[in-house]
C-alpha positions as CSV (number, residue, x, y, z in Angstrom):
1,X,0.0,0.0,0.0
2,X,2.7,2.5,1.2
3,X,5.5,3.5,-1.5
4,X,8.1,5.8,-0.2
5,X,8.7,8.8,-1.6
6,X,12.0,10.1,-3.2
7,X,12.2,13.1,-1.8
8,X,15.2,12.9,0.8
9,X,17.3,15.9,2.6
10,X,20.2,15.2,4.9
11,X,23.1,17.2,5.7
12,X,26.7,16.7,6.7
13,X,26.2,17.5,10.4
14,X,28.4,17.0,14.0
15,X,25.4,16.3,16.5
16,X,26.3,17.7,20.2
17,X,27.8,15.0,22.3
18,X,24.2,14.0,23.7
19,X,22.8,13.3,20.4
20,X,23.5,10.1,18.3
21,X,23.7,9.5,15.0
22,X,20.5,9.7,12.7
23,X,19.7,6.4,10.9
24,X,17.7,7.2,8.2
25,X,16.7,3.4,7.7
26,X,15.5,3.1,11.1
27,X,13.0,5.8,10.8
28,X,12.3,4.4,7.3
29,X,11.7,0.9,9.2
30,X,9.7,2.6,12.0
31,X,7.4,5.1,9.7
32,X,6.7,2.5,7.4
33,X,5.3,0.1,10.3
34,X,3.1,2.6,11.9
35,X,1.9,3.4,8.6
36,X,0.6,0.4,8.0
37,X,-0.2,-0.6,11.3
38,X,-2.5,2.5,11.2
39,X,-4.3,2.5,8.0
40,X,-2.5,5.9,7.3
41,X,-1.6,6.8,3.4
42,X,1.4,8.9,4.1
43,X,3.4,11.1,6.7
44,X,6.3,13.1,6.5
45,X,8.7,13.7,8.6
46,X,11.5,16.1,9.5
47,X,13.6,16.2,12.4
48,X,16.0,19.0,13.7
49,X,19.2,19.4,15.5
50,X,20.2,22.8,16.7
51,X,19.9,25.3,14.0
52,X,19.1,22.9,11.0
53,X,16.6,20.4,9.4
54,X,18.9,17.4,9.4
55,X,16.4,15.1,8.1
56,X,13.6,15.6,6.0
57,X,11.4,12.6,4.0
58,X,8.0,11.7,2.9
59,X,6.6,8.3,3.4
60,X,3.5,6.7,1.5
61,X,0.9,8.5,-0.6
62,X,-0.6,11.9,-1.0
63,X,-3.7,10.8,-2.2
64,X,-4.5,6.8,-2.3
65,X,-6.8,8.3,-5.6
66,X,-3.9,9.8,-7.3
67,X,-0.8,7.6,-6.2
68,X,1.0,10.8,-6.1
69,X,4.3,10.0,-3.3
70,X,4.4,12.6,-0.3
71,X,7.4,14.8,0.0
72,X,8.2,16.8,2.7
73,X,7.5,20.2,1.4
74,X,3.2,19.1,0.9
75,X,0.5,20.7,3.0
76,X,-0.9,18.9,5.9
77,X,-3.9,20.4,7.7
78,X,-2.8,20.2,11.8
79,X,-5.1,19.8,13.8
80,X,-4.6,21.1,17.1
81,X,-1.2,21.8,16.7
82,X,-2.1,24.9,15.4
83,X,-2.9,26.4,19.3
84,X,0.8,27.4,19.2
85,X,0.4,29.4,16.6
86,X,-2.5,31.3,18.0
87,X,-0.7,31.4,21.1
88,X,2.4,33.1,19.4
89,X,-0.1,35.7,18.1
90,X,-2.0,36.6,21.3
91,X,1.3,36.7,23.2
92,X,3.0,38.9,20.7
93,X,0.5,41.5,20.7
94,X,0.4,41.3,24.9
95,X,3.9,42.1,24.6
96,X,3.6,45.0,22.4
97,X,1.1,46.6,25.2
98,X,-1.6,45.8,22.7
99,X,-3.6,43.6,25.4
100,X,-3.3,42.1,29.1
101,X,-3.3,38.8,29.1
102,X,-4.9,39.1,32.8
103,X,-7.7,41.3,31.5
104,X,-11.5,40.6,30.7
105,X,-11.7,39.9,27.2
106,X,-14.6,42.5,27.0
107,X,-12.1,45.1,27.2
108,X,-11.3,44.1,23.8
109,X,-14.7,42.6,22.2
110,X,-17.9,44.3,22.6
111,X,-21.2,42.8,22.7
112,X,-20.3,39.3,24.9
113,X,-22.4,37.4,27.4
114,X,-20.3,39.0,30.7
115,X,-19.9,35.6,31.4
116,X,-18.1,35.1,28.5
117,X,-16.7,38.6,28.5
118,X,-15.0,38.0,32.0
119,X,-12.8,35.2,30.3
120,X,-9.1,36.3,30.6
121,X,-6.2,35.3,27.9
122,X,-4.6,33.7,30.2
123,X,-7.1,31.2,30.9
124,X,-8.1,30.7,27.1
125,X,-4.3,29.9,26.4
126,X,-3.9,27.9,29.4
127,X,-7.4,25.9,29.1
128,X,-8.5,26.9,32.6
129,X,-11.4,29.0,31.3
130,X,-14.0,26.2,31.8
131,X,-15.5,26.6,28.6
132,X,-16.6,23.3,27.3
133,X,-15.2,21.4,24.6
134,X,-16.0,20.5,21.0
135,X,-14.6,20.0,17.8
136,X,-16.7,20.2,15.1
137,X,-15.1,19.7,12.1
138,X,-17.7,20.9,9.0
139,X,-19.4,24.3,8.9
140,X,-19.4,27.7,7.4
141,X,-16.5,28.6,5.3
142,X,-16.7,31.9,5.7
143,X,-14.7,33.4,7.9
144,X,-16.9,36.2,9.5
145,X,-18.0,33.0,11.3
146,X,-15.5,33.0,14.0
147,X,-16.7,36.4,15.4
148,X,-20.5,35.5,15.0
149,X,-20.5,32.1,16.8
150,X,-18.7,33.3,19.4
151,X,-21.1,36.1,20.1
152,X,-23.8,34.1,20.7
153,X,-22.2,32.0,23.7
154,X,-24.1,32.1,27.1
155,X,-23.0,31.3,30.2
156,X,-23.9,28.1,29.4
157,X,-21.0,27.6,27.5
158,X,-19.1,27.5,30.8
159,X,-18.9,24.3,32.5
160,X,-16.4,24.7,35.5
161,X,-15.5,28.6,37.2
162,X,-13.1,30.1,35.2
163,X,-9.6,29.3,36.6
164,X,-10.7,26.3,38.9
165,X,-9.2,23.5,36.9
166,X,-7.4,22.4,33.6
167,X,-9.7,21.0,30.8
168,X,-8.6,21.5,27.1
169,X,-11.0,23.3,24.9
170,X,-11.0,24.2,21.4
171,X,-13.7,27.2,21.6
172,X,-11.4,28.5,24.3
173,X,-8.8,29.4,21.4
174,X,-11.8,30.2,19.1
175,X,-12.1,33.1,21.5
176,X,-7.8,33.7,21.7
177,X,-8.5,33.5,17.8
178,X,-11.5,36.5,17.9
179,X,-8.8,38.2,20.6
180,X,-5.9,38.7,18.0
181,X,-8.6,39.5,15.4
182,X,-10.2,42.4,17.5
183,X,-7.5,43.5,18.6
184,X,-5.3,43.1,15.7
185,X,-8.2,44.9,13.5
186,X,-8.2,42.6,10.5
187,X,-8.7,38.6,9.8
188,X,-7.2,36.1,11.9
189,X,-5.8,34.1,9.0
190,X,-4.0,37.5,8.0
191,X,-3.0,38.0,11.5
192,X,-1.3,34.6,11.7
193,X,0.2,34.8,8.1
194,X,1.8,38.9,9.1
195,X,2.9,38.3,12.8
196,X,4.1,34.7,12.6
197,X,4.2,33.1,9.3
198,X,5.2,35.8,7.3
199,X,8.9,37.1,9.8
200,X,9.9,33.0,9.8
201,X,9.7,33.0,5.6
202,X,6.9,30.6,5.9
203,X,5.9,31.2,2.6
204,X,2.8,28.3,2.1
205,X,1.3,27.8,4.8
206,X,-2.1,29.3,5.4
207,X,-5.4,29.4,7.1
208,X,-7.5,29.4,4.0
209,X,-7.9,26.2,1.8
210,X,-8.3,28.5,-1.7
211,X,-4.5,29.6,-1.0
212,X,-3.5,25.8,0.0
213,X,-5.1,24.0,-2.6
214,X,-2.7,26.2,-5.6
215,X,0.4,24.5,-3.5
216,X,1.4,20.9,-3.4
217,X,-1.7,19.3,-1.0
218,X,-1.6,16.1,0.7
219,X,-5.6,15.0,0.7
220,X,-7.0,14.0,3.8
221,X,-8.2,10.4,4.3
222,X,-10.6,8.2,7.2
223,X,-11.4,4.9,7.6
224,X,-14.4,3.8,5.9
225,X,-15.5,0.2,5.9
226,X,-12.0,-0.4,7.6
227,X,-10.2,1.2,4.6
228,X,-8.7,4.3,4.2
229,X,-10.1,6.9,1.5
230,X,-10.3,10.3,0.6
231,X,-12.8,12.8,2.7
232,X,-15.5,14.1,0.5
233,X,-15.5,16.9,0.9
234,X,-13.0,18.3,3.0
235,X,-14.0,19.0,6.0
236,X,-13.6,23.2,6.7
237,X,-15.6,24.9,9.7
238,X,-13.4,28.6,9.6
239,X,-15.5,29.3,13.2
240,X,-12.9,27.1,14.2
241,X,-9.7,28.3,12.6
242,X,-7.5,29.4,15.2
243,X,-8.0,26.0,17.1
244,X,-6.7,23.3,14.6
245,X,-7.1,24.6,11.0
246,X,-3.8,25.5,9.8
247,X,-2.5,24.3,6.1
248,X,1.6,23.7,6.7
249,X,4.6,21.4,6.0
250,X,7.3,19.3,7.7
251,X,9.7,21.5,6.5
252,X,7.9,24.8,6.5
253,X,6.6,23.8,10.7
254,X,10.5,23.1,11.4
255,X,11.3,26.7,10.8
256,X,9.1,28.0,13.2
257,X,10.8,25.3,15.4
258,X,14.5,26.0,14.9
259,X,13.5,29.9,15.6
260,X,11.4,28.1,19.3
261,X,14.6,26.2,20.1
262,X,17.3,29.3,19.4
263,X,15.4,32.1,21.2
264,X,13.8,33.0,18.0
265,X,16.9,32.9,15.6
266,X,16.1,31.8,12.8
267,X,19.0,31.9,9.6
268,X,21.0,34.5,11.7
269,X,18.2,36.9,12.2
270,X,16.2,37.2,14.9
271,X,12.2,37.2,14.1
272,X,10.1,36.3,17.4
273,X,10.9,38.1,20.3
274,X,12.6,36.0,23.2
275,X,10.3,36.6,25.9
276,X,7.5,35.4,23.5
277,X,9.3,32.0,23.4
278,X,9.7,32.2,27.3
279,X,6.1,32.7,28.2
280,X,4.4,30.3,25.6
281,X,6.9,27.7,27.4
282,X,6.2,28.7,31.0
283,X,3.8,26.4,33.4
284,X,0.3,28.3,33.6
285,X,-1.9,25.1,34.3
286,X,-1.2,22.3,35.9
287,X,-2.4,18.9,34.4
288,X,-4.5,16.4,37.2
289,X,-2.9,13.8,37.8
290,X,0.1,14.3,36.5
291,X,3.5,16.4,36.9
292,X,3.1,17.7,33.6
293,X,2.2,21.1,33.0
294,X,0.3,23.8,30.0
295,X,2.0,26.7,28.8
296,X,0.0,28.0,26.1
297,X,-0.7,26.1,23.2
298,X,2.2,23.8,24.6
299,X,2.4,20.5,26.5
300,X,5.3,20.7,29.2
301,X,6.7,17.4,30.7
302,X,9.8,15.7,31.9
303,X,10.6,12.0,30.7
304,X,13.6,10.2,31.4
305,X,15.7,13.6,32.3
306,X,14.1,15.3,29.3
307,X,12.1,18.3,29.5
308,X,10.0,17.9,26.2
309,X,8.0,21.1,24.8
310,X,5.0,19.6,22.6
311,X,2.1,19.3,21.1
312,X,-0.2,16.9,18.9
313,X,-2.8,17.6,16.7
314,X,-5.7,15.8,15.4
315,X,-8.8,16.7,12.8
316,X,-10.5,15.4,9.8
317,X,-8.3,13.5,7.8
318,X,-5.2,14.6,9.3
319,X,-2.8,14.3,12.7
320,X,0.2,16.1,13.2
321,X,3.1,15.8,16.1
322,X,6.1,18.6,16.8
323,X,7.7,17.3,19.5
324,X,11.0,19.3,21.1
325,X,13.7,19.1,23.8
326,X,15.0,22.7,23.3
327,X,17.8,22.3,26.1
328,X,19.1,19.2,23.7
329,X,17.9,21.6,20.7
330,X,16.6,18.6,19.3
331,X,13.2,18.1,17.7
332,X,10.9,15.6,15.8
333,X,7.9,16.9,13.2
334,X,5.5,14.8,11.9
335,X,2.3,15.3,9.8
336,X,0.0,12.8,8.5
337,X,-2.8,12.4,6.5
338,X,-5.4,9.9,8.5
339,X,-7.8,11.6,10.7
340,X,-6.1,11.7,14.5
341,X,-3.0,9.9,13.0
342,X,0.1,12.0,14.7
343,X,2.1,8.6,14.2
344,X,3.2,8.6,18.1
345,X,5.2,5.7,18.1
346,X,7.2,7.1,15.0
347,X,7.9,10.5,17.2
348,X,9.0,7.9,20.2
349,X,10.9,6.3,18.2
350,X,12.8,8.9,16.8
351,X,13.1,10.8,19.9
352,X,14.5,7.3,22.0
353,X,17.2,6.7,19.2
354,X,18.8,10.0,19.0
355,X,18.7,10.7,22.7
356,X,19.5,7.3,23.8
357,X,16.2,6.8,26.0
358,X,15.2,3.3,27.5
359,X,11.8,3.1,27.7
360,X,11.9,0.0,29.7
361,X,13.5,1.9,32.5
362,X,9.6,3.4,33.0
363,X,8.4,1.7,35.8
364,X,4.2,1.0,36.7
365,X,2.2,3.3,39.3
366,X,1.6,1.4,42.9
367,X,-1.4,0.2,43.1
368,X,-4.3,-0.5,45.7
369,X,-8.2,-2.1,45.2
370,X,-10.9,0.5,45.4
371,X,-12.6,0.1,48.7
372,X,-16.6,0.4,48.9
373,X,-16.6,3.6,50.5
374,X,-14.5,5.4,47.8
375,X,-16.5,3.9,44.9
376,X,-19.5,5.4,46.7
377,X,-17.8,8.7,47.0
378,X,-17.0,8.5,43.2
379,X,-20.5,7.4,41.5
380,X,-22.2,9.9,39.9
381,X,-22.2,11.8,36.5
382,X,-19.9,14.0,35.3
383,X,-20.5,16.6,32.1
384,X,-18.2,18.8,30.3
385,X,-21.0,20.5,28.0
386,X,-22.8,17.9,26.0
387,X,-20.3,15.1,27.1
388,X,-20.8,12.4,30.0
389,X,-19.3,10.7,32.2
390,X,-20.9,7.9,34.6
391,X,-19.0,6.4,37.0
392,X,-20.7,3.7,39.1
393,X,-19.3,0.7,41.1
394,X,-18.8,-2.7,39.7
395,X,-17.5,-5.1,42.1
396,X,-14.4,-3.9,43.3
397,X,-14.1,-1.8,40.5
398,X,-15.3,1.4,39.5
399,X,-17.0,1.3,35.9
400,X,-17.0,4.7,33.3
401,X,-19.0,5.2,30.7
402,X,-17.6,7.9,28.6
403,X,-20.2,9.0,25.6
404,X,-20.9,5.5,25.7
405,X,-17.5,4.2,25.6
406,X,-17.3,1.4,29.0
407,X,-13.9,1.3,30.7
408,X,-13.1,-0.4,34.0
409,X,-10.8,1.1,36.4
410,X,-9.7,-1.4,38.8
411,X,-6.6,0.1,40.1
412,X,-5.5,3.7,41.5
413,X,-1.8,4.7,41.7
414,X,-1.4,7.9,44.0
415,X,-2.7,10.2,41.8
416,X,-4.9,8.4,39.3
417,X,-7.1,5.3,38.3
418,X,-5.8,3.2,36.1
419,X,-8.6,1.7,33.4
420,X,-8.1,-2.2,31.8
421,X,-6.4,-1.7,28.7
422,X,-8.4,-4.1,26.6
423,X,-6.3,-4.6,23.6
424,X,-5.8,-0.5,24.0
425,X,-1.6,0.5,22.8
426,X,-1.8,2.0,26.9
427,X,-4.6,2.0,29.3
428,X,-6.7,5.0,29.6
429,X,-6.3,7.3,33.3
430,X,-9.0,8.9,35.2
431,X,-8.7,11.3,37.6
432,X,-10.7,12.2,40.7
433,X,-10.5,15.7,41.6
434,X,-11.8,16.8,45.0
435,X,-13.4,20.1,46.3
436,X,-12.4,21.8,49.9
437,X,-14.8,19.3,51.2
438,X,-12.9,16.4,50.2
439,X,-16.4,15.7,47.5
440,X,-15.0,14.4,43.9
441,X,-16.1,17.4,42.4
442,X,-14.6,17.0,38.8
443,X,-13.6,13.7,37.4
444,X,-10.3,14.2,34.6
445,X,-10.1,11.8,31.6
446,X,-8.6,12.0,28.0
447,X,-7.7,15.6,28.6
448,X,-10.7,16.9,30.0
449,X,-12.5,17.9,33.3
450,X,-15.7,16.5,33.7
451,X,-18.2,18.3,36.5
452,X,-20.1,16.8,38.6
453,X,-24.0,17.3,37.7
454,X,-25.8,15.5,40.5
């Protein structure tokens, strides 16, 4: 199914002392197998050391239709990969004195619900807004949208009190999106292109699919009667834009990347202020259950002695990972054109070879049994806007179900619940977040808060 493209660029290139050697038919080896394992057409990859693209390759098919082989320099839609983009907008104009990130967005946008309008930048970068999530991936193509569905919000649209907890939500960066616009005073695809796109010589990538379909497009592809095939007709919804909409490249995404990882150098000029790169990469939420941390439009861990700066992206017909370790200056970028596929295991893969990283060093959570009182202190149901959660107790266990999805969690390391995996690649975490009261007052699964509702 998978044919690999031709289109190859490595350089002659002394990695620092913690970096090995790249192996190009490893990653060949390694993309090809998720690929396949996946269902996915095509990916491309490119990977970057320092101040260069040391690697860049296309694997697999632009279009299953067409045959056409994927090179590294074709369009990807992102997914939510795009957040950093809108991040690197909002926080450039905060830093100009154009906006507070602290302050009510109705100083800035007239006409919102005050419960909408009392939202700050900070929480809407950070997901701690409580604004609920959802994704949808077809609607109006016209980009007034964006401004005109977020104007009719009402305070139902908020799930949790702003600030009280981390849940990621893609209208929260619809509204970061309407932000730069207002306060920007002109489109938010033209804000993106002149503030960020436009100072790191990104010259094709774009917001609007009329400007991406004139440059070399990979087509987007699902599963459909457990085969992979071209979405008719691509999914667009520009209400949505600055949460996962952006058209971009391997190679053209790893210059935005080099100028992340050098303080925003990028080919001996310097085009993003440093104290943009700082904040975007700072801690502003904390994640339940875990010692990672959200910066904006950035996922902030440590693994292994390795403080990783990332984020994946997933939407119709495409996935997309940019993965970095900027005090190794190392990074991995990936784009792909199945829905959701961000080929993880290729980024792992990548990412353990060249920093020498043994995953089986990991070791499991402790564990303890769920006792009857704390599966009575958990039952209930949960929502985050029109998704559920119900958690009831099953034997010794406690049993989810998750928009219809049935896990069971039957064991609870110090900070989490740890569901069967049930042929899963990992099993799935839940966690129980208590008020002052000790009552489980949100529960935290896949990304997202959940609120109690009974």
């Amino acid at each position: 199914m998978h044919r690999l493209a031709a289109a190859l660029a490595f350089f002659v290139f002394t990695a620092p002392a913690q970096i090995r050697q790249l192996d190009p038919a490893f990653i060949e080896r390694a993309a090809l197998e998720e690929l396949q394992a996946t269902k996915t057409p095509g990916a491309a990859v490119a990977v970057v050391i320092s101040d260069q693209v040391v690697f860049s390759r296309g694997y697999g098919v632009a279009s299953l239709d067409t045959g056409a082989l994927l090179t590294p320099d074709m369009l990807f839609r992102l997914g939510s990969t795009t957040k950093m983009f809108t991040a690197a907008a909002v926080v450039g104009l905060a830093l100009e004195g154009k906006l507070d990130l602290n302050a009510p967005v109705s100083q800035y946008i007239s006409g919102l619900d005050p419960a909408i309008g009392q939202l700050t930048a900070n929480q809407l970068l950070s997901h701690t807004s409580g604004l609920h999530d959802e994704a949808p991936m077809f609607g109006s193509h016209d980009e007034t949208a964006l401004g005109i569905g977020i104007h009719a919000w009402k305070a139902d649209f908020l799930f949790a009190p702003p600030g009280r907890i981390y849940s990621y939500s893609n209208p929260g960066y619809w509204l970061a999106g309407d932000l730069a616009e207002t306060v920007a005073g002109k489109p938010y695809a033209d804000v993106i292109a002149e503030r960020v796109f436009s100072p790191l010589g990104m010259t094709h990538s774009t917001l609007r699919p009329s400007m991406a379909m004139t440059w070399p497009l990979a087509q987007g592809h699902e599963i459909r009667d457990g085969k992979p095939a071209v979405i008719r007709p691509a999914a667009d919804n520009a209400s949505g834009w600055p949460a996962g909409s952006i058209f971009s490249s391997a190679l053209e995404l790893s210059r935005f990347v080099i100028a992340f990882m050098n303080d925003g150098r990028l080919d001996g000029r310097q085009v993003l202020p440093p104290k943009l790169i700082a904040i975007m990469s700072s801690p502003h939420a904390e994640i339940p259950g875990s010692d990672d941390h959200y910066g904006y439009g950035l996922q902030l861990s440590t693994s292994r002695g390795v403080h990783w700066v990332e984020h994946g992206g997933s939407r119709a017909g495409y996935g997309s990972t940019i993965r970095m370790a900027p005090e190794q200056k190392f990074a991995v970028i990936i784009v792909a054109n199945r829905s959701g596929s961000g080929m993880p295991k290729l980024a792992d893969a990548i990412s353990d070879s060249m920093l020498a990283l043994d995953r089986k060093s990991e070791t499991e959570p402790a564990t303890h049994g769920l006792d009857a009182a704390e599966l009575r202190r958990c039952a209930g149901v949960y929502v985050n806007g029109t998704s559920k959660v119900r958690l009831e107790a099953d034997g010794g266990a406690l049993k989810a179900n998750i928009d219809g999805t049935v896990a069971r969690f039957t064991r609870a390391g110090d900070k989490f619940l740890i569901g069967e995996a049930n042929g899963a690649v990992q099993p799935s975490k839940l966690v129980l977040v208590a008020d002052s009261s000790g009552r489980i007052e949100f529960v935290f699964v896949n990304g997202r808060a959940f609120r109690r509702a009974d």
